[in-house]
C-alpha positions as CSV (number, residue, x, y, z in Angstrom):
1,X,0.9,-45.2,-36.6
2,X,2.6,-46.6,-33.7
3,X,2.5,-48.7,-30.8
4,X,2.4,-47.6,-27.0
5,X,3.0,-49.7,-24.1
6,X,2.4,-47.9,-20.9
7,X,3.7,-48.7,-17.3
8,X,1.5,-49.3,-14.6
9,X,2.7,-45.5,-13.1
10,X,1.4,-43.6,-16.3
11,X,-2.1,-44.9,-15.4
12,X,-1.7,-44.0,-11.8
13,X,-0.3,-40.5,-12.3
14,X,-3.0,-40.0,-14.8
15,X,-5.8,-42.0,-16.3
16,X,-7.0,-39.6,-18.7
17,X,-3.7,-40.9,-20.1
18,X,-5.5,-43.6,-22.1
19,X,-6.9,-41.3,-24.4
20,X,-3.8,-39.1,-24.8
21,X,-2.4,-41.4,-28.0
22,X,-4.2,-40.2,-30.0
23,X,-4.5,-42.9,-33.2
24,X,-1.7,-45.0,-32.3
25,X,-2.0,-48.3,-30.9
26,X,-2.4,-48.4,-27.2
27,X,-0.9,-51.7,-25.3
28,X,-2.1,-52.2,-21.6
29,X,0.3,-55.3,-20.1
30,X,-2.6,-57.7,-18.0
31,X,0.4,-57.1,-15.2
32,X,-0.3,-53.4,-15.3
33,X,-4.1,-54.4,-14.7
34,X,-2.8,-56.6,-11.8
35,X,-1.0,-53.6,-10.0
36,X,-4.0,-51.2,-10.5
37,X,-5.9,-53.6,-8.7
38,X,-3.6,-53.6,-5.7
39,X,-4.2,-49.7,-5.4
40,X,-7.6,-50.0,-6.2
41,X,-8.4,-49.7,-1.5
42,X,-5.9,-46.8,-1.4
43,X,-7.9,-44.0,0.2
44,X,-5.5,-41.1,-1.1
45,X,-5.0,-39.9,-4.9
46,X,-3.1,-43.0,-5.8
47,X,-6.1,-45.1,-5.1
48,X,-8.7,-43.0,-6.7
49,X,-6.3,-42.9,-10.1
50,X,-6.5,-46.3,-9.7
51,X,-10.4,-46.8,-9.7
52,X,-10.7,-44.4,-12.3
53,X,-8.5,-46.3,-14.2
54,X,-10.7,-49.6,-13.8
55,X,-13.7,-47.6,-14.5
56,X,-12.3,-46.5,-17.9
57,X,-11.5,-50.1,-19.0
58,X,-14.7,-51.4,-17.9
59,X,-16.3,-48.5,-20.0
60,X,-14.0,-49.5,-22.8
61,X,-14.8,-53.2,-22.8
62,X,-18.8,-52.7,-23.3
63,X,-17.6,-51.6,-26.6
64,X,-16.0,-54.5,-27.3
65,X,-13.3,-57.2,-26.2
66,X,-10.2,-55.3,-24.7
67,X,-8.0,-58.8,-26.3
68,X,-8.0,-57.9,-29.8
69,X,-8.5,-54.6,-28.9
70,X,-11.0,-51.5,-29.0
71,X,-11.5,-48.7,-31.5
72,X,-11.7,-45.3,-29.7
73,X,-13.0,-41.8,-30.1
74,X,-9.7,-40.4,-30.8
75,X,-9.4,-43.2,-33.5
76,X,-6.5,-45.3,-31.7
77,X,-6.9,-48.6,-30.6
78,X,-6.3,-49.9,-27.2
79,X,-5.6,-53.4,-26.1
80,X,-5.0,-55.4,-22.8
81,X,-2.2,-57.7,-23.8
82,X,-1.6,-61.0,-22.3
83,X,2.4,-61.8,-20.9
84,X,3.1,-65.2,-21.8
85,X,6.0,-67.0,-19.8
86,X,8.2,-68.1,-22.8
87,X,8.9,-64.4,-23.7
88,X,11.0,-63.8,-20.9
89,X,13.2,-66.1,-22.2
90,X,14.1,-63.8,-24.7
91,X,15.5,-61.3,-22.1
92,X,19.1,-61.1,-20.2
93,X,18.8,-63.9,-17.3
94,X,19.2,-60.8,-14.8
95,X,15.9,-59.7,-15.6
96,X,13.6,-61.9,-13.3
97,X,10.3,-63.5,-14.1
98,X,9.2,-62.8,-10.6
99,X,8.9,-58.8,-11.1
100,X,6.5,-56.9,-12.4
101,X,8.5,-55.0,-14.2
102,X,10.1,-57.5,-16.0
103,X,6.9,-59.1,-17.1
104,X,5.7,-55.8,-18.6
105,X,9.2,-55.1,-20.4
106,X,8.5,-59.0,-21.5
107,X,4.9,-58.0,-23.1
108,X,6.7,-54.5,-24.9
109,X,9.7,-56.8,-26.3
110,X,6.2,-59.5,-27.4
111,X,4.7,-56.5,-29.2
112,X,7.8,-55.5,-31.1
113,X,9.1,-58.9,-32.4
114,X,5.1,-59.7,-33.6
115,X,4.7,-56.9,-35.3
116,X,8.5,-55.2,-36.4
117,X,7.2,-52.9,-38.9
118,X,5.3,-50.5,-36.3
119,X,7.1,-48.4,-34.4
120,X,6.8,-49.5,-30.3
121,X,7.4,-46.8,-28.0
122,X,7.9,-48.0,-24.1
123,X,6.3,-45.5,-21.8
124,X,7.0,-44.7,-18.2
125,X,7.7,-42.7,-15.0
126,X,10.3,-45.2,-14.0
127,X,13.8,-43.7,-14.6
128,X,15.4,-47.0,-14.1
129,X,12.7,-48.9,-16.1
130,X,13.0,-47.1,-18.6
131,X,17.2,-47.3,-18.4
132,X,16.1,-51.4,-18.4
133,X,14.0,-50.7,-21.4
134,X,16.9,-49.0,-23.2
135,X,19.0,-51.7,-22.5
136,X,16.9,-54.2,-24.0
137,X,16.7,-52.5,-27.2
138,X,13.4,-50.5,-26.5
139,X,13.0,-47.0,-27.7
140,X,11.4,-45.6,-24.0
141,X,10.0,-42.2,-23.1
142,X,8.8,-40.5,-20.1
143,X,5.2,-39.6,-19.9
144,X,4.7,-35.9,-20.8
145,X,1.8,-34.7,-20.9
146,X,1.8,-31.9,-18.3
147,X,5.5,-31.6,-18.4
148,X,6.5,-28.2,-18.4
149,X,10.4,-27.4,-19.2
150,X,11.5,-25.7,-15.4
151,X,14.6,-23.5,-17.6
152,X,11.7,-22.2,-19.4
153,X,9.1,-21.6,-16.7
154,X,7.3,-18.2,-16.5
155,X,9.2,-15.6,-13.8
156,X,6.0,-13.3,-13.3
157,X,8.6,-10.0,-13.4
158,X,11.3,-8.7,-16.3
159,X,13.6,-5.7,-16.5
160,X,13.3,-3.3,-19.4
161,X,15.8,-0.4,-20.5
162,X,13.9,3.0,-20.6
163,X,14.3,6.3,-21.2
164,X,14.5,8.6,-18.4
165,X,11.4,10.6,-19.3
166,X,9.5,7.5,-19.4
167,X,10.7,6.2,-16.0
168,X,10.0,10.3,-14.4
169,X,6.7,10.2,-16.2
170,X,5.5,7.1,-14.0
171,X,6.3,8.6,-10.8
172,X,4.8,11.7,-11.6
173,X,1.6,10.2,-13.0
174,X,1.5,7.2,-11.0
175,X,1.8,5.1,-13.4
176,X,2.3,4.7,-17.9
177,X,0.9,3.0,-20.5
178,X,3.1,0.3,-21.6
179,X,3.0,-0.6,-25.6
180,X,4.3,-5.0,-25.9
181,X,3.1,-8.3,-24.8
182,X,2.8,-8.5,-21.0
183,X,1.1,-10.9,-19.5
184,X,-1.4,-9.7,-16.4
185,X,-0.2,-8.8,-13.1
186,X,3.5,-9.1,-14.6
187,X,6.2,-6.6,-12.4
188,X,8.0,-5.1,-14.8
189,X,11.3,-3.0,-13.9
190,X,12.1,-0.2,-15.7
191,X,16.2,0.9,-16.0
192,X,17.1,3.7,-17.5
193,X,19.9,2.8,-19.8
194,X,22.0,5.9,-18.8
195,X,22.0,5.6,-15.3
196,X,21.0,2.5,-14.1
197,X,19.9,3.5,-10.7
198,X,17.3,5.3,-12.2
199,X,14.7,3.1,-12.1
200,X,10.3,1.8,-11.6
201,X,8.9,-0.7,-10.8
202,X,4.9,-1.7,-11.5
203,X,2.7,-4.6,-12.0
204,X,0.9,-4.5,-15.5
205,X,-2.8,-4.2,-15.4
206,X,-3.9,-5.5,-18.5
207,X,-7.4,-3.9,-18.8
208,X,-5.5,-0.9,-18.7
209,X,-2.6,-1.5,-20.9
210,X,-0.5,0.5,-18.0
211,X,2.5,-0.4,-16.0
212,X,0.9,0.7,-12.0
213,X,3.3,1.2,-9.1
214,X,2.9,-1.7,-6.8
215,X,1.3,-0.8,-2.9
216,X,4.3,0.2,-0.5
217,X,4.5,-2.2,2.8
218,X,3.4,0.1,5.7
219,X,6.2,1.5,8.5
220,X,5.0,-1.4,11.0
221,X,5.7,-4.1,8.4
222,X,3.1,-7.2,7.8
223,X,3.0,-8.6,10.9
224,X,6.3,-6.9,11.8
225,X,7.5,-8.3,8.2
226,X,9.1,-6.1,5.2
227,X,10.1,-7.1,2.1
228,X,13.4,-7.8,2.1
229,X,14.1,-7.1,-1.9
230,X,12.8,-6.6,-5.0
231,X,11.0,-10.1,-5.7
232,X,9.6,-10.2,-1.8
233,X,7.9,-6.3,-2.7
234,X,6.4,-8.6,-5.3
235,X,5.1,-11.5,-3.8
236,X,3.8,-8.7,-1.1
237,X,1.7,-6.8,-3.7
238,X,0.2,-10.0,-5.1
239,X,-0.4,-11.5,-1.6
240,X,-2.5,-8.0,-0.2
241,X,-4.4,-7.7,-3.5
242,X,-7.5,-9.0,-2.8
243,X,-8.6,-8.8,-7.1
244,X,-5.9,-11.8,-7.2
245,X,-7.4,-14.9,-6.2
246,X,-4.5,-17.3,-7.4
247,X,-1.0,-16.7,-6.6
248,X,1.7,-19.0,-7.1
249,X,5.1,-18.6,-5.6
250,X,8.1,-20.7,-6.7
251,X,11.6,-20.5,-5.2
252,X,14.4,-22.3,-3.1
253,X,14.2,-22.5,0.3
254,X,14.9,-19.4,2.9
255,X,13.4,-17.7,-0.3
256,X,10.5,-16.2,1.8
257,X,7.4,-18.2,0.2
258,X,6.0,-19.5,3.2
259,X,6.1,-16.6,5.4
260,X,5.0,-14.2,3.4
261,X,2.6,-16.0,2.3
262,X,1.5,-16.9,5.9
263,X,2.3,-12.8,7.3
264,X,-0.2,-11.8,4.0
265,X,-2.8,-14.1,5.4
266,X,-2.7,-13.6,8.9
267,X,-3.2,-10.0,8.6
268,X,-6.2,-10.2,5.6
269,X,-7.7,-12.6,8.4
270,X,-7.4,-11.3,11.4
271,X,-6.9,-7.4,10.9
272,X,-8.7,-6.2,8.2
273,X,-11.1,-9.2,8.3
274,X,-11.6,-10.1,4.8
275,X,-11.5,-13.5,4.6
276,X,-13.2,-15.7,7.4
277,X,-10.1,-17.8,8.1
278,X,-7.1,-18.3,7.0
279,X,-6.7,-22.5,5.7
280,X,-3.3,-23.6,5.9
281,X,-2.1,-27.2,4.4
282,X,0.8,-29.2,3.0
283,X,1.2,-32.6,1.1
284,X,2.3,-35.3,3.5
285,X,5.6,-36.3,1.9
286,X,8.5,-37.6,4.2
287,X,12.2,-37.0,3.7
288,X,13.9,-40.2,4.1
289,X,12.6,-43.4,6.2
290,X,8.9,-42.9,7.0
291,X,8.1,-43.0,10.6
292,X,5.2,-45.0,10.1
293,X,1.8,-44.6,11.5
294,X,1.4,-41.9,14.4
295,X,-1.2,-41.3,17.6
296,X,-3.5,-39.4,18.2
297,X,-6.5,-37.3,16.1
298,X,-6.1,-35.7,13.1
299,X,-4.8,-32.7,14.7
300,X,-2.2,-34.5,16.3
301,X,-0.9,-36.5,13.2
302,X,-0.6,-33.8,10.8
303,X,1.5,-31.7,13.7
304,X,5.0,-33.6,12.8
305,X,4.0,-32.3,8.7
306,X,2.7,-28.8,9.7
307,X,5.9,-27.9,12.1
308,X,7.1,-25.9,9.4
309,X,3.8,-24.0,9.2
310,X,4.0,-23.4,12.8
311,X,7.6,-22.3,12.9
312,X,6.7,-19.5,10.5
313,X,3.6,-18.4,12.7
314,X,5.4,-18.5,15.8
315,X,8.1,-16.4,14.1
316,X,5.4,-13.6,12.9
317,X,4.1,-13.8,16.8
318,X,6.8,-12.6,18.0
319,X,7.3,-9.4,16.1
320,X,3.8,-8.7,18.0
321,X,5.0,-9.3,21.7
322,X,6.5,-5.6,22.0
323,X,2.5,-5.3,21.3
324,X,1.9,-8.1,23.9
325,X,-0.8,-9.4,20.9
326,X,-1.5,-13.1,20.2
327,X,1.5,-14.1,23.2
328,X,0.0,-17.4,23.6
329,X,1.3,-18.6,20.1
330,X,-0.2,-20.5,17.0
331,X,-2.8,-22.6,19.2
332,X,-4.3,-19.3,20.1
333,X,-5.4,-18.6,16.5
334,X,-6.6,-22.3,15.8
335,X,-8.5,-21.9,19.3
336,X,-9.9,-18.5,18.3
337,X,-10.8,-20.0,14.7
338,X,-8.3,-17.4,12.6
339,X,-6.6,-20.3,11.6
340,X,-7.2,-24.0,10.8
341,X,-5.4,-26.6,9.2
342,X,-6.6,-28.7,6.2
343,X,-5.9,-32.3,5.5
344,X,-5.5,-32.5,1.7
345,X,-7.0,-35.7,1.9
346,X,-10.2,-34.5,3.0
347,X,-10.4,-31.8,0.6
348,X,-12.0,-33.1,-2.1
349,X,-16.0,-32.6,-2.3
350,X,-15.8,-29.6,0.1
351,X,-16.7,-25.5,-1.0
352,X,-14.3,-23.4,0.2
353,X,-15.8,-19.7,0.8
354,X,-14.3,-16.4,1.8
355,X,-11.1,-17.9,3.0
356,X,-7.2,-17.7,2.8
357,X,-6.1,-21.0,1.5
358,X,-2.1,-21.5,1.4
359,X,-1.2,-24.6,0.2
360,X,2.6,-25.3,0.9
361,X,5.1,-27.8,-0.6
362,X,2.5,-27.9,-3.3
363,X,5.4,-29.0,-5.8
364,X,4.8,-32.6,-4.5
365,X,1.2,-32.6,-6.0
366,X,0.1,-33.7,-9.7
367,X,-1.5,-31.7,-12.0
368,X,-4.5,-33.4,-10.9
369,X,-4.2,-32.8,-7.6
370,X,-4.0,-29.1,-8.0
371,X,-6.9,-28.9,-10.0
372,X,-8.6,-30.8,-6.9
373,X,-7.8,-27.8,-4.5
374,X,-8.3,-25.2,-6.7
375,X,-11.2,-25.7,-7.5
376,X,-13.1,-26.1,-4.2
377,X,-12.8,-22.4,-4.3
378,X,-15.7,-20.8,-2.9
379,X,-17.2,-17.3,-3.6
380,X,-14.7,-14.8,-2.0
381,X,-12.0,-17.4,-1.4
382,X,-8.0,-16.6,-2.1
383,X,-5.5,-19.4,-2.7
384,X,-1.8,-19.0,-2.7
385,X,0.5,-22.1,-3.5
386,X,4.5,-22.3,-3.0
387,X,7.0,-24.6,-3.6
388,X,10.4,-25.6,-4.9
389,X,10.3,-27.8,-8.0
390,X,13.7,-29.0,-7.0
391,X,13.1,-30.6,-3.9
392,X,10.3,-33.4,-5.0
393,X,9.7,-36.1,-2.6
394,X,6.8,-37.4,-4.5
395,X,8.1,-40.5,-6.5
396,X,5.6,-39.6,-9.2
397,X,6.3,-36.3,-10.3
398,X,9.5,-34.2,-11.2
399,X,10.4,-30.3,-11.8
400,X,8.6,-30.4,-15.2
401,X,5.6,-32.2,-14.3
402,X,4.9,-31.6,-11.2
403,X,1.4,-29.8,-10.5
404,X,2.8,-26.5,-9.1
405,X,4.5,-25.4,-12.6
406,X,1.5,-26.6,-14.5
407,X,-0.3,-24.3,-12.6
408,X,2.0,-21.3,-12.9
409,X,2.0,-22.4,-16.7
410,X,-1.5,-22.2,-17.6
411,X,-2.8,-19.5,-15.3
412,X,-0.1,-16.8,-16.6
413,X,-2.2,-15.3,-19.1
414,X,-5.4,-14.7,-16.6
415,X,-6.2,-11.4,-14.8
416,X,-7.0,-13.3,-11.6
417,X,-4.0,-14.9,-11.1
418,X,-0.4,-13.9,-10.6
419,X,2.9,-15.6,-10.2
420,X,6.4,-14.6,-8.5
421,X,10.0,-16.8,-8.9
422,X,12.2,-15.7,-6.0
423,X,15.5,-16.0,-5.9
424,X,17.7,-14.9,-3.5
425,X,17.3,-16.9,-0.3
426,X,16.8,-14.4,3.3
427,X,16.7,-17.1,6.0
428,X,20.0,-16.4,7.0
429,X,24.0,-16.3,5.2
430,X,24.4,-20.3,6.3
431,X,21.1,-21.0,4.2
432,X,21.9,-19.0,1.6
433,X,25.1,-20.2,1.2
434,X,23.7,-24.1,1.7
435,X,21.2,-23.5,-1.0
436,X,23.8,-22.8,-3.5
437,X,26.5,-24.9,-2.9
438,X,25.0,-28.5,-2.0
């Protein structure tokens, strides 16, 4: 057994996280219940964590008083503990009573003195807290739950050496039966390992237990767009299948993510009509000093966060004006109802039918968060989500537990969903080179 103190921001970025523990002894500092309270107002996920959180206590003391502690399901007990002023005494003078912080170090460094033969474990999402922590002589540990190790994360493609007559038997059969463990809608590249430029390349089908060429881009592009290599032919055939109704696309910038992602829905939306409209949204993040509040209706504040969006349209348009289609730009299309943007913020409660969802950025969203948006899914409705684990603005999540690689985690085993890594950045030779140098 062992005993858990948790920081106010394991609470926030999860509440479920008070049953996690499973039989050890679970510590709640009162100062932590001080700062939920402050979030309690928040309109956005923070605040709803927040209330959850209170709810769950509240729960938790009709069973019994949260001072001396409650038994629960999981067979753990959990306890609000109560910071008492001449503990701080026993920390370095540069630790100040006056932060919150400090006070809830204070109540860990309590619960270890009081009871030394226990094990006490300091958890938080605080780097530099938990640097403090360390300092002090607490053992300290991030919160891991979700956390998903980025050198490790699922590709959605591998190369395989081949024989020759393997690799001419799939273009002459359209496809082969593939014997190994491959996940669904994996793109596997098949070398032959005399001649190297002898190769195939198909997405599994899993029902089938057969490697199946993926769909060629047509002369005239995706909205005048063609894959520009191998992993871009791959996000493509994902993208235009409309059997996937997940698709997750990680990758550095100038990778392609967004404007694939973006040329794929435009033309399911407003050429073949498949999907009613195509939904287009990103997680309102700043990088550096926030601007603060800004004018105007929703449409109007989220234009500063959906620029990028818009560049990417405006860049697809253009391939059309030999056509002398859609000339008037991006507000056409939002005018004409092909395409809409979607607060995040308002997105939970709603049903989502029959539409072309792209979430961007969405590596700055929790695990929670994603389940949020995925599942308003709706009857008929496709969602893509792309991202760059590392570039996180969002102070409460990092390139392991972040909610885009959980997603691409757990979903890489189902039929419906599929999942592309891209690597090698197209924007331009200054990106590029940007990208892997700074």
């Amino acid at each position: 057994m062992k005993n858990f103190v948790l920081d106010t921001n394991v609470l926030l970025y999860d509440p479920q996280a008070l049953f996690k523990f499973q039989d050890n002894n679970l510590i709640i500092p009162i100062t932590v219940i001080e700062e939920i309270d402050r979030f309690k107002k928040d309109m956005n996920e923070t605040g709803r964590n927040a209330r959850q959180v209170s709810r769950y206590l509240d729960d938790l003391r009709q069973k019994g008083s949260l001072a001396k502690g409650v038994r629960q399901e999981n067979g753990g007990m959990l306890r609000v503990e109560i910071y008492e002023d001449q503990v701080m005494k026993r920390l370095p003078p540069e630790l100040r009573e006056d932060r919150g912080d400090n006070r809830i170090l204070a109540v860990a460094v309590d619960v270890r003195d009081k009871d030394a033969n226990v094990p006490i474990i300091f958890v938080t999402k605080d780097t530099n807290l938990r640097i403090k922590a360390d300092a002090i002589g607490l053992v300290a540990e991030d919160y891991e739950s979700d956390k998903v190790a980025i050198e490790e994360l699922y590709q959605g493609y591998l190369e395989l050496d081949a024989e020759a007559g393997l690799i001419d038997h799939f273009h002459g059969q359209g496809g082969v039966e593939l014997a190994g463990d491959y996940k669904p809608n994996q793109f596997v590249t098949l070398v032959d390992s005399s001649n190297r430029s002898h190769t195939a390349i198909g997405r599994y089908d899993a029902a089938l237990a057969k490697l199946m060429p993926i769909k060629k881009v047509a002369k005239e592009g995706i909205w005048s767009i063609h894959p520009r290599n191998r992993e871009q032919a791959f996000t493509l055939d994902l993208l235009l299948d409309d059997s996937i109704k997940l698709v997750t696309l990680v990758g550095k910038a100038g990778t392609g993510k967004t404007l694939l992602a973006i040329a794929a829905g435009l033309h399911k939306t407003a050429e073949e009509n498949v999907y009613n409209r195509l939904l287009v949204s990103r997680p309102v993040f700043p990088m550096g000093k926030d601007l603060g509040f800004l004018p105007g209706d929703i449409e109007e504040k989220l234009a500063p966060w959906m620029q990028p969006i818009f560049d990417n349209v405006e860049l697809l348009l253009s391939g059309h004006e030999a056509e002398k289609r859609h000339s008037k730009g991006y507000k056409e299309l939002m005018a004409m109802g092909i395409m809409e943007i979607e607060p995040l913020t308002y997105i939970r409660g709603r049903s989502i039918p029959n539409q072309y969802l792209i979430v961007d950025e969405a590596q700055n969203l929790t695990p929670h968060e994603i389940k949020t948006i995925v599942t308003r899914a709706g009857e008929g409705t496709k969602i893509v989500l792309t991202g760059d684990p590392y570039q996180i603005d969002n102070p409460y999540v990092d390139s392991s537990s972040n909610g885009l690689t959980y997603l691409v985690e757990r979903f890489k085993g189902e039929a419906i969903a599929g999942h592309v890594t891209l690597m090698r950045g197209e924007r331009s030779e200054l990106a590029e080179l940007a990208a892997n140098l700074l």
